[in-house]
N, C-alpha and C positions, 0 to 999 in steps of 0.2 A: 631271609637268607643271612647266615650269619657273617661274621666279617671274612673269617678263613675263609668263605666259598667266592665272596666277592673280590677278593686279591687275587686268587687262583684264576679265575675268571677276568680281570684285568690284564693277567700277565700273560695268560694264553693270547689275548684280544693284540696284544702290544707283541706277540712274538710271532703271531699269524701275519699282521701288516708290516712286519720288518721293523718296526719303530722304536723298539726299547735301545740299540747302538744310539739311536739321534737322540733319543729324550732326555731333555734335562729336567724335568721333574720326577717323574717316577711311579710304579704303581702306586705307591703307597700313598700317593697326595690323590691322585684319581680314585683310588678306594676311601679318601676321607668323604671325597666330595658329596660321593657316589651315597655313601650312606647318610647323610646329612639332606640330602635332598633328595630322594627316594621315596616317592609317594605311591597307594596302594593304586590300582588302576579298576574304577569301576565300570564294567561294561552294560553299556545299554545299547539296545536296537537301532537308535538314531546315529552314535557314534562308531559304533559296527559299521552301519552302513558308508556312513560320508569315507570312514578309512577305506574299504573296499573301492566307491569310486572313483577316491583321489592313485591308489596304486592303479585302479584299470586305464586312466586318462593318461600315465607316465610309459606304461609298459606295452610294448611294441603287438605283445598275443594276450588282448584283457579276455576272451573265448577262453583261452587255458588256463587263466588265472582263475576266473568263476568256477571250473570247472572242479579245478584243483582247491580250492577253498570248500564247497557243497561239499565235495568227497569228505575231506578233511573233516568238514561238523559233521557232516553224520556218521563217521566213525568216532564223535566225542574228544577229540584230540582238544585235549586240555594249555588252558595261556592260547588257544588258537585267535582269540579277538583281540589280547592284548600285543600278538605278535603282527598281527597287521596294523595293529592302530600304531607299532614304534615305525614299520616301514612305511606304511602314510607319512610319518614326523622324520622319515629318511628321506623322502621324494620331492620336501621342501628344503632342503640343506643341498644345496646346490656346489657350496665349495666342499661336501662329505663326497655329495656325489664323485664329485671330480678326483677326488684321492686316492677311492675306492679303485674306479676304473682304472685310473693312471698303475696305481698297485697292483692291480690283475694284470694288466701288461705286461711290467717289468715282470712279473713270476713267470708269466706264460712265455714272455721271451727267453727269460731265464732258462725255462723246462724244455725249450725247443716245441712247443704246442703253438695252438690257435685257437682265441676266441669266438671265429666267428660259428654260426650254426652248424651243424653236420647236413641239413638240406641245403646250407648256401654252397656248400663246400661243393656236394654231388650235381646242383644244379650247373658248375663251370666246367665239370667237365665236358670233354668234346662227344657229340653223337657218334654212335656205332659205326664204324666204316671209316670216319675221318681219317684222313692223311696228317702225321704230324710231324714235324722237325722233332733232333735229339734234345736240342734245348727247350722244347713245348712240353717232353716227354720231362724232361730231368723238372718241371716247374712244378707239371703235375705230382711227380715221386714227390717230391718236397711236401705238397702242400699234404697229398693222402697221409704221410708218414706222420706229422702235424697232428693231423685230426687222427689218426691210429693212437699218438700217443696220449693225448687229452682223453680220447675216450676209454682207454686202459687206466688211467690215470685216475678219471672219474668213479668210473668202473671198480675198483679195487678200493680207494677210498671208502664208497659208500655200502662197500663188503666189509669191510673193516668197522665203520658207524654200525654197521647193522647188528655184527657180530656182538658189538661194546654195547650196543641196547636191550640184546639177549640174554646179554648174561647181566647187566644193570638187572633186568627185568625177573630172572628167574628169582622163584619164590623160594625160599628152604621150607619147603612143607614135605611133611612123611606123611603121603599117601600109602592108603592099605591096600593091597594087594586086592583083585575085585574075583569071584569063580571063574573057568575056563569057559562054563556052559552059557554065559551069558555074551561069549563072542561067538559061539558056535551054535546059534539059535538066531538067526536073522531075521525069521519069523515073526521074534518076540514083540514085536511093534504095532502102534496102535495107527503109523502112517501107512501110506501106500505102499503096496510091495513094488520092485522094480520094474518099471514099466515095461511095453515092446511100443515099437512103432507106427504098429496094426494090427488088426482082431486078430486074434487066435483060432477061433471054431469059424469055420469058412461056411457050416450052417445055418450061421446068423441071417434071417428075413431080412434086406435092406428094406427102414424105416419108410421110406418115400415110396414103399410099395403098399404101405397099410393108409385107416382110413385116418386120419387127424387124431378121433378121439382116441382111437386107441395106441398112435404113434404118443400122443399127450401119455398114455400111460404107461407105455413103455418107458419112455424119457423119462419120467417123473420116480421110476424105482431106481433106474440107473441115477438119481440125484440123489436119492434117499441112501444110495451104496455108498457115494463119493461124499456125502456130508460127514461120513463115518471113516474115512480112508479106503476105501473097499472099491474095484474099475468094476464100472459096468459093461455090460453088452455091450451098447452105442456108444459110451463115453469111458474112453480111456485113457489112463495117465504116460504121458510122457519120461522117459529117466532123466535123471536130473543133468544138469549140463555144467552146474559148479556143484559146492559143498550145502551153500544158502543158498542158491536160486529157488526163486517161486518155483512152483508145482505147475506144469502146463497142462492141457486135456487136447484129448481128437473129439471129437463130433462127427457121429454120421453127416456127411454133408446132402444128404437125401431127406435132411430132417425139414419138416416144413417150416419156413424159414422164419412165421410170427413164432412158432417155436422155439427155432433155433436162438431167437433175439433175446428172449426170456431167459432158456439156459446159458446164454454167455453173462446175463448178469447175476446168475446165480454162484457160476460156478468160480466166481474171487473169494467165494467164503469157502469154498473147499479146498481152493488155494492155501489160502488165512489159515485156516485148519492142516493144512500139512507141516505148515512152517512153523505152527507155535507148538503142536503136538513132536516133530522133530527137536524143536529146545526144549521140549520138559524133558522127552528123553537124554538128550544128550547132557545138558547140564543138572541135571542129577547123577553126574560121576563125582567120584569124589574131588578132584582135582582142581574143579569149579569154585568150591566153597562153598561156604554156610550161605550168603545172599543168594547166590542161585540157588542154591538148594532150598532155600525159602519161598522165590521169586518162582522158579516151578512148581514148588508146591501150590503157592496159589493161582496161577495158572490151572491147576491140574482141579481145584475147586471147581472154575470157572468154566473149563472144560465138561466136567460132568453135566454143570446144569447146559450145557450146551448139551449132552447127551440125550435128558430128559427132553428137550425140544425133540430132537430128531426122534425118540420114540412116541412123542404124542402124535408128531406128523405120521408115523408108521400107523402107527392105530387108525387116525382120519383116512388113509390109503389103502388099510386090511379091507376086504371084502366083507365082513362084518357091518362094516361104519358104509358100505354100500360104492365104496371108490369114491365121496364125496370131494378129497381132496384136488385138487387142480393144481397148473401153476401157480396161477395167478392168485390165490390162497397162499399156496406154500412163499410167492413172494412177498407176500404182507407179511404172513406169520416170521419172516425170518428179519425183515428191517430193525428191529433193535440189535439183533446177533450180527446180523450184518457191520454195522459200526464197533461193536465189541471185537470180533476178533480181525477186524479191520485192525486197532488200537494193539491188540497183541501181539499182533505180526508187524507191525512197524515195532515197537518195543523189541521183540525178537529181535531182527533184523540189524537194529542199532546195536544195540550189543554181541552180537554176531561178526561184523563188519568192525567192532573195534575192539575186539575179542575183550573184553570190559569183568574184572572182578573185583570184588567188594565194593571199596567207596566209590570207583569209579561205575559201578552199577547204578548203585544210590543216584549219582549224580546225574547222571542221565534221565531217570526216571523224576529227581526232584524236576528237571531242566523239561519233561516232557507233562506232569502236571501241573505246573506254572505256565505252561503255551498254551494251555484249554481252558485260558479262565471266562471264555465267552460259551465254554459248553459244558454245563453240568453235570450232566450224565457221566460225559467222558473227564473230566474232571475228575467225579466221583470214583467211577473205574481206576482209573490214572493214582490217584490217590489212595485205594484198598491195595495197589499193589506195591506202591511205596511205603504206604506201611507195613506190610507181609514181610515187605525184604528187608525191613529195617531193623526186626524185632533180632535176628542171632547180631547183627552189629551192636544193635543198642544193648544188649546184652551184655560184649567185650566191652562196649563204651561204660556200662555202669560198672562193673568189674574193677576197672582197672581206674573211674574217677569215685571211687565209693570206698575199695581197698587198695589196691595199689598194685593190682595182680593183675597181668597178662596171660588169658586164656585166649589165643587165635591160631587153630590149628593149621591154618591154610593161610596165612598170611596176607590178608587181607587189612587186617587196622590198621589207622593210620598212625599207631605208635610201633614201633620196632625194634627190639630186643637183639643187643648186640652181647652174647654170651662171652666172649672173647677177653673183654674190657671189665678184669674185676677190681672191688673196692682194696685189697689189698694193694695196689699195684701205686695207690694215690701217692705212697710215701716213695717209694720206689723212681716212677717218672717224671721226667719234668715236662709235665703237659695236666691239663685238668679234665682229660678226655673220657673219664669215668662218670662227671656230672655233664661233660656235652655230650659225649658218644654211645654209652651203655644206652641209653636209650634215647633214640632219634625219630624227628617225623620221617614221613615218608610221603611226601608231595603228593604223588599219582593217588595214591587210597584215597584221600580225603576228600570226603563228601562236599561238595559246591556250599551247603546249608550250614557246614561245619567248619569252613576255611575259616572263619575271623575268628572262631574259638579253639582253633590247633594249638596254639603256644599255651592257652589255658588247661586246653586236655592233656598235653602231655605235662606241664608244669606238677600239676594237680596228683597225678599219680606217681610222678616223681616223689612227691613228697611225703607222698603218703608209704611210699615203695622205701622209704628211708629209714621212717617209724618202724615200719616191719621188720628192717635187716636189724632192730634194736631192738629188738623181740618183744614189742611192743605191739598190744591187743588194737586194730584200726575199727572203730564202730562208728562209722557218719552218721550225726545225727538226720539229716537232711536227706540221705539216702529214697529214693522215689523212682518208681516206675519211670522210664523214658520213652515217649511217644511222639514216633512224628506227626507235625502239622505246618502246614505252612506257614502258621504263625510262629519263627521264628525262636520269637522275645520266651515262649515257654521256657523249650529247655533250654536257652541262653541262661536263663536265670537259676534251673535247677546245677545248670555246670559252674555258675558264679560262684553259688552258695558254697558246691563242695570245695571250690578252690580256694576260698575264703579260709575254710573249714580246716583243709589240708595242709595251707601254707601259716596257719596259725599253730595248729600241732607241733609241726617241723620248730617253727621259730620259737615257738614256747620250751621243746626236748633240747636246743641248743644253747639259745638265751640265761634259761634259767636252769635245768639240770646240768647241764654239760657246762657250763661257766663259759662262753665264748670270749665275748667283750674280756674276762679277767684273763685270760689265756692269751690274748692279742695283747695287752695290755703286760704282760709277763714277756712276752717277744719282745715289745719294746723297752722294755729294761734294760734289756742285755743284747740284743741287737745293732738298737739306734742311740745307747751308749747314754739310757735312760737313770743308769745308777752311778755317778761319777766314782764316790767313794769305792765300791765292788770294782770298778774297773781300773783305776789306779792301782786296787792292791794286787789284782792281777797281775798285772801288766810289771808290776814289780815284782812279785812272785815268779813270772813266767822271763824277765831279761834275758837270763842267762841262755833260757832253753831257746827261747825264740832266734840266737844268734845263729843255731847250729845247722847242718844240712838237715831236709826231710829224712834222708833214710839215717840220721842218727838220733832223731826222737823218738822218746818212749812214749805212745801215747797215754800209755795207764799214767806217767808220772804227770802228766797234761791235766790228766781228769782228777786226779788227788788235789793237783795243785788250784785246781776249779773247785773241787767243793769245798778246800778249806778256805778260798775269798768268799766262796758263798756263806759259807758257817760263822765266816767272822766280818761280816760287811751288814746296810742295812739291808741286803739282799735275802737274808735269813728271813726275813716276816713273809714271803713271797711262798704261797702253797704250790706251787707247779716248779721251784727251781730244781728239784730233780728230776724234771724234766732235760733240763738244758746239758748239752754235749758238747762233745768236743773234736774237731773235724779238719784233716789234714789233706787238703782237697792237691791232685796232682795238676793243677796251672796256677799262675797267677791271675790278679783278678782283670787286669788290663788282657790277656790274653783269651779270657774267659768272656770278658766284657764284647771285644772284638768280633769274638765267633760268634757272637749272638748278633751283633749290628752288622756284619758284612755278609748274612744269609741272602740268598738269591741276588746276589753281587758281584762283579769283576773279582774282587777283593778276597770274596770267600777261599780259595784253595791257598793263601799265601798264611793264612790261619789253621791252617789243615796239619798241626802240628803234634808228634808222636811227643806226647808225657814224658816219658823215661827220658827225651833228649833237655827238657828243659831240671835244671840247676835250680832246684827251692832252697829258700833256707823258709825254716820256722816262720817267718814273719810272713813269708810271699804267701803262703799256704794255708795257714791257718784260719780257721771260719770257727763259729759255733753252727752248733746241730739243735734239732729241737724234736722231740718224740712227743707225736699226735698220735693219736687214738682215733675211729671210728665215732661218733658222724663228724667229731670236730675235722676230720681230716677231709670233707671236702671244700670248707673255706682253706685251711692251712694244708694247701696242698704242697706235692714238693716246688712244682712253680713258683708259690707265693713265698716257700721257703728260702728257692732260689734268690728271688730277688730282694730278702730279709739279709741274705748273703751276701750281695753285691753291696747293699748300702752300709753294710758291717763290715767289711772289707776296707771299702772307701775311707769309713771314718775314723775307723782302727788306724789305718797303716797315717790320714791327717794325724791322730793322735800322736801316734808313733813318732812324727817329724816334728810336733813339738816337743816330746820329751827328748830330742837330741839337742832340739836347738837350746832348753832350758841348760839340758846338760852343758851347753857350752857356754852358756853364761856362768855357770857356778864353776866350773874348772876355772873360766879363763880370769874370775875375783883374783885369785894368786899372781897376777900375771901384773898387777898393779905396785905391787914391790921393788919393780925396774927401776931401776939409778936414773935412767932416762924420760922419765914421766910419757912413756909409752910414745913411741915415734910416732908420725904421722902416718905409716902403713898397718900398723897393729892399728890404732883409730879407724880407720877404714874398713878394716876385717870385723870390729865390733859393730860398727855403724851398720856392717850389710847386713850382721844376724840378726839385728836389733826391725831390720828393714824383713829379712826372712821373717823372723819371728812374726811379726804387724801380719803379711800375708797369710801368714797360716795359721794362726788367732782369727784374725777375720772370717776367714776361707771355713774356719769352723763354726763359728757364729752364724756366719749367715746360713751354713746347711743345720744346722741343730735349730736355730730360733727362730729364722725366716723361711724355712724350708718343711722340716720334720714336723715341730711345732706347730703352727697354723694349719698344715695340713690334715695332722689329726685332730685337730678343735673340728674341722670340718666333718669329720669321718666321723667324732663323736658325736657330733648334731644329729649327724645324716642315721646313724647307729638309732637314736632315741626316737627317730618314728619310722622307721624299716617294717615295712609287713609282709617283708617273704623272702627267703632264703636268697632268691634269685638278686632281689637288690643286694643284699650282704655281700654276697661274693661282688657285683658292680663297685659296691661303695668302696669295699677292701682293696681291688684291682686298681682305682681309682687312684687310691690312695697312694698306694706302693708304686705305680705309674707316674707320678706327679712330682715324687718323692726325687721316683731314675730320673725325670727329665730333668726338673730343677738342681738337680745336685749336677750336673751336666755329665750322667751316665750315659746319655742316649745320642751321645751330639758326641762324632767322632771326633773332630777337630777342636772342639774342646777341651774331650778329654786327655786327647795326646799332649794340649799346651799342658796341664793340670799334672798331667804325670812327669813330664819335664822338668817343672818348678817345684816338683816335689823331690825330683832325685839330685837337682843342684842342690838343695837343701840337703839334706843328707851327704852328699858327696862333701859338702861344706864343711857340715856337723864333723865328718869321722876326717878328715884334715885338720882341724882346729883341736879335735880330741887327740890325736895322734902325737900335735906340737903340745900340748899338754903335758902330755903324759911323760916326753921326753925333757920338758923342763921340767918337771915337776917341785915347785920350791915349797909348795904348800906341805908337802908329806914329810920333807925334811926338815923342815922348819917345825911344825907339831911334833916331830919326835925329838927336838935341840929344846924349845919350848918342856915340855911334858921331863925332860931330865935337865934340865933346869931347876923343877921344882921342886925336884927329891933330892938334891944333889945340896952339897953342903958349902959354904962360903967360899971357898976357895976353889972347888969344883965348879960353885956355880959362875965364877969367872972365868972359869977355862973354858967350858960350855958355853959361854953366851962371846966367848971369841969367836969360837967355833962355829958359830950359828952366824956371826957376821961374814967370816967367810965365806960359810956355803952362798948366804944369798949373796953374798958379792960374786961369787964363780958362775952361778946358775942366773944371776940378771944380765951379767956381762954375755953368759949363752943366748939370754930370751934376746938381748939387744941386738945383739949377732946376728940371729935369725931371722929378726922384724925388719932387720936394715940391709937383708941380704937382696938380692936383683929377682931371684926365685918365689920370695914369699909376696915379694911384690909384683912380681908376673902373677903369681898366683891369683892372689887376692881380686887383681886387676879381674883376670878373668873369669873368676866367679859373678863378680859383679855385673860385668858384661852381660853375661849369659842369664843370668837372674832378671838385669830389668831390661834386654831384649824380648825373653819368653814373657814375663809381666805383660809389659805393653802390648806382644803381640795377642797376650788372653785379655786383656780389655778393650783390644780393637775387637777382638771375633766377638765377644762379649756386645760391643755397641749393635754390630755389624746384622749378627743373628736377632739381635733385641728387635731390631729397627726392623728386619726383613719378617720376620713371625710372628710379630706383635708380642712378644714373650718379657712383659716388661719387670718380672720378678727380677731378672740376671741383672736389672740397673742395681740392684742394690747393693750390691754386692763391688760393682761400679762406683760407687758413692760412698760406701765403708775405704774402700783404697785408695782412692783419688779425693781425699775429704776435704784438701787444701788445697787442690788443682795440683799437686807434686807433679802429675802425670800430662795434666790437661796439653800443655805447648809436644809434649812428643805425640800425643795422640793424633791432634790437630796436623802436624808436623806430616805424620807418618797418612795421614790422610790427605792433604796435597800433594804427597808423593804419588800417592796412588791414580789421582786424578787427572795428574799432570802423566804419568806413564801411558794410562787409557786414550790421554788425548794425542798420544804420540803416536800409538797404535793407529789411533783409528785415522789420523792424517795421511800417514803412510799406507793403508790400505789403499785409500783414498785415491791417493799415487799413482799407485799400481795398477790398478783399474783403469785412470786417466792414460 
């Protein structure tokens, strides 16, 4: 089961018991668990049985329980032993127990219903006649209304399951139309005609009137008619009383009675014979499928030489052969037939009762010649018809593991073809639901003999189904007849080889034609900001434009100015960089980030934000794009493009908040010209960029060298002995997973500290640039400087007065402004708010390390605290915390008392 079904499946479980408001964990820690510890469940007879005893010894009607179990296997209901053996492992949890119940009460109280039985219910009311008070009367209304509405209740729900299992169930198969005359011909059958429920010809000599021998011969043609479907005189058939019911007979009861003892034991194989000759007919409609249509056919084999018996017996009984035949002949002659169509009609039956097609036929049949392993014969039998039915399955099974084609008219395999979900759509959606969905198992088909090799079979043709859409010739070498036997290990191994076979093609078309690894490899260049040089000259190239609103970019001037970094960086050696684009996406990536981690959340609708209301400029918006191609495009799907996007995003917009703060170191060089040797509040505004700068230096390092870095040395390893597609996509998921976590994508409270201290930085930056710009002595100064030099002696003394003034007017400004109450509030409170947000991302930092075992984030821990600067507020802000807790909990305490 794959992870989606298991979450989906948690959250239902947690929204049925009421318990997602109270949980503070959450599905998604009970879906890690769930699949980490998830083990196959093997069933055997002895464990079958101790779970059946242990639920009949808890439950108050074990009679209905056996009852309802019997039913249940012999209609084939599939997990039916694994679903008792969990509730066995429910009826020793005693505090589940207790939750359960407790739970159904409040609902039922909730619903205005009642738990208790509807026989307990009717059992208090009062006897006929009784005399009752109003309030006896009003107890009663109450309680009927109660049980009226549980039972509507029940009622209507399990209309509703039943309806959703109908339509689960229904198969897309185009059946062909069959002629009118084959419904207007009732005739046309080789079972009994409809019966009546007494002779017809009232002429008939009652039996008990004649002498023995010849009552013996009498009876003995009417057995010879009903071997063949055909009522006799004395013995006739019954109408049927369901759809499947056995075949009943009358018997003259005048028949002498050692007689009559012999034809009751004959006449269960003329039973046997209504009921297997009713399924060949019937399941050779189309609408059955190819196994039935197999499985009667050999039926219908088996049938004939059943026929040939009853015409030898005919022969022995013609007048010719002198009447030699007897009962007591014709019962010898028939004991092997006897057990044969005994075998048939239980087979029948079973599949009838659980209305059973394709693999679920198989299954049955493997499940009913693996129970005869102490009877040969029936073994044998049991076995020539599992192999009949298997031959049009194994057919689609070689098909589709040999080439990679789906031929199943009737929908019975247990791979399933999802037309809807095409390969075009991979660049398009952000989902990878073309390599999970286009083709899906399909649980119910799947042969008993063939479950452990499902993810193989369907893997196998996947892959080979891939080559093909790359119109590429598929010829297995390995390709072999497939033949059931009980011996398993056969074609376990014939399906090994082709999957071996298949997922080495795949990897070898991708690997090495299609350049994968170089193509990932080209993502990370320009993505995870693999080409410093390329990306600085962008990023210069692009200044200007990046400042502007979204709707005043040109994106063609985007894309010019991308391929000319490309053309002049060492980005130009790179074969795939005209691939790479250029992409103006309408959120930001914290808002983009949000709506992906607040899914099935409180949180989610406060995310639920219309594009056109949010404000981009160029910077908030801006992504690269990257155009894949067919097959590379089901590793680099849009998903994995996506989150190529979120980690470019991240690192861009860190990049970004260094190149302001550098900027405000090289503006604020001019700012040392002050007559004042820079007051003590300008020191402090340098002090804190110099303090910015450190974090977001750091903050980069450790995502690029501790993070990006070792992750793909990983991915590269893991890359160099990969043998099949399926891991590739793991190891890539894996990767780019590890990436979001550790860069603290995935951690909400993280990442709001991170964006915080990202926009005080900035907010800093364009403050400091600002006072820059309006001192600005340096531009003045370089143009009194620069005519200075051209200027002629006496010029250049008027000039270089000049030049004293201005800096004297523009330092006497900057002094102004550094020693004003404003720049000093200021300042103040950048700092503030700078190593507040700090310290509070290296407590949630220690906090989450400590609680998830996630000990990568220390490092990062240990880059900014490398002197202990932080340690005593940490510390600090941590006895706060403890000493609040213990306030709380005194005062609870209290209150209680």
């Amino acid at each position: 089961m794959s992870e989606f079904k298991v979450h989906h499946h948690v959250s239902e479980l947690m929204n049925l018991l009421g318990v997602r408001s109270t949980d503070s964990v959450g599905a998604e820690v009970y879906t890690e668990m769930l699949l980490k510890n998830t083990t196959p469940y093997i069933t055997t007879q002895v464990s079958a049985h101790h779970a059946k005893r242990k639920i009949a010894e808890s439950t108050q009607t074990p009679i209905e329980f056996f009852a309802k179990y019997d039913d249940m296997k012999s209609r084939n209901v599939r997990d039916l032993d694994a679903l008792v053996y969990f509730f066995a492992k429910l009826c020793e949890e005693e505090q589940t127990k207790e939750f359960l119940a407790k739970n159904a009460r409040d609902k039922a109280d909730a619903a205005g219903m009642t738990l208790l039985p509807h026989g307990k219910i009717t059992s208090q009311l009062p006897a006929p006649g009784t005399k009752m008070t109003e309030q006896e009367l009003s107890e009663i209304k109450d309680k009927l209304l109660k049980e009226a509405k549980a039972v509507s209740a029940t009622t209507s729900s399990e209309f509703l399951r039943k309806a959703i299992r109908e339509k689960q169930m229904k198969r897309n198969v185009n059946i062909p139309l069959q002629p009118e005359w084959l419904f207007q011909r009732p005739s046309l059958t080789l079972d009994f005609m409809v019966g009546v429920d007494g002779p017809t010809d009232h002429n008939i000599v009652a039996l008990g009137t004649l002498p023995v021998a010849l009552q013996e011969q009498a009876i003995l043609d009417d057995i010879l008619c009903c071997m063949q479907g055909i009522e006799g005189k004395y013995i006739l058939a019954r109408a049927l009383t369901e759809r499947y019911a056995p075949k009943e007979f009358m018997i003259d009861q005048s028949l002498d009675p050692s007689l009559q003892e012999l034809v009751k034991r004959v006449l269960p194989m003329c039973s046997n014979y209504s009921t297997v000759v009713r399924f060949i007919e019937e399941k050779a409609a189309f609408e059955y499928g190819l196994v039935n249509h197999a499985l009667s056919a050999a039926m219908r084999t088996l049938i004939k030489d059943y026929m040939v018996l009853v015409a030898q017996l005919e022969h022995q009984y013609s007048p010719c052969m002198l009447g030699t035949l007897t009962l007591q002949k014709l019962w010898f002659y028939i004991q092997p037939t006897l057990r044969t169509l005994e075998i048939l009609a239980s087979v029948s039956n079973s599949i009838n009762r659980g209305e059973c097609i394709g693999g679920a036929v198989l299954s049955l049949l493997h499940e009913k010649t693996s129970t005869l392993i102490g009877d040969a014969k029936s073994q044998e039998l049991c076995l020539y018809l599992t192999q009949s039915a298997c031959v049009p399955y194994f057919e689609i099974l070689e098909k589709w593991i040999y080439k990679g084609i789906i031929s199943d008219p009737y929908s019975e395999f247990l791979v399933e073809e999802n037309e809807t979900i095409q390969k075009e759509k991979l660049q398009e959606e952000y989902n990878d639901a073309y390599w999970e969905q286009h083709y899906t198992i399909c649980r119910e088909r799947i042969p008993v003999f063939l479950e452990q090799m499902a993810d193989k079979i369907l893997n196998t043709g996947k892959y080979l189904n891939v080559v093909r859409l790359c119109a590429r010739d598929v010829k297995c070498p390995y390709a072999e007849e497939i033949v059931y036997t009980l011996k398993e290990r056969k074609y376990y191994d014939q399906i090994d080889k082709a999957y071996h076979y298949a997922s080495r093609l795949l990897l070898d078309l991708l690997m090495e034609e299609k350049e994968l690894m170089a193509r990932i490899r080209s993502i990370k260049h320009y993505f995870l900001l693999d080409k410093g040089d390329f990306m600085v000259q962008f990023m210069d190239m692009t200044e200007e434009e990046m400042k502007q609103n979204i709707e005043d970019i040109m994106p063609t001037r985007l894309e010019s100015l991308l391929e000319l970094a490309l053309r002049t960086s060492t980005a130009n050696v790179d074969p795939f960089k005209d691939d790479l684009r250029v992409d103006l996406l309408p959120y930001d990536l914290i808002t983009q980030l949000f709506k992906i981690l607040t899914i099935d959340t409180k949180l989610e609708k406060d995310y639920k934000v219309d594009p056109t209301d949010l404000h981009l400029s160029g910077l908030e918006s801006f992504s690269f794009d990257y155009v894949v191609k067919w097959p590379v495009s089901l590793v680099l799907n849009r998903k994995a493009l996506t989150r190529y996007q979120m980690l470019f995003r991240h690192l861009f917009y860190c990049k970004h908040v260094e190149r302001q703060l550098c900027s405000v170191w090289i503006g604020s060089k001019s700012a040392k010209s002050s007559s004042l040797q820079w007051s003590r509040w300008y020191s402090s505004a340098f002090a804190l960029r110099q303090r910015m700068l450190n974090f977001v230096q750091n903050f980069e390092y450790y995502m690029m060298f501790e993070v990006v870095e070792p992750n793909w040395h990983i991915f590269g390893h893991n890359m160099e002995t990969v043998s099949n597609v399926d891991d590739v996509l793991a190891y890539h998921t894996d990767f780019l997973n590890n990436c979001l976590k550790d860069c603290m994508l995935t951690n909400p409270d993280l990442l709001k500290i991170v964006h915080k201290l990202m926009m005080v930085c900035v907010t800093f930056s364009n403050f400091i640039q600002r006072l820059n710009q309006s001192t600005s002595v340096e531009s003045e100064v370089d143009r009194l400087t620069q005519a200075t030099l051209q200027a002629t002696g006496s010029e250049r003394r008027e000039e270089s007065q000049k030049k004293k003034a201005a800096t004297k007017v523009v330092t006497e400004h900057v002094d102004q402004l550094a020693s004003s109450e404003n720049f000093e509030r200021t300042i103040h409170n950048f700092d503030t708010n700078f190593s507040r947000l700090l310290v509070d991302l290296l407590d949630k930092i220690m906090d989450f390390s400590s609680t998830n075992y996630e000990h990568k984030l220390f490092n990062i821990l240990y880059r900014l605290d490398f002197n202990g600067f932080y340690t005593e507020k940490l510390e600090a802000k941590s006895a706060e915390r403890v000493r609040l807790d213990a306030s709380v909990s005194s005062g609870s305490t209290s209150v209680d008392d």
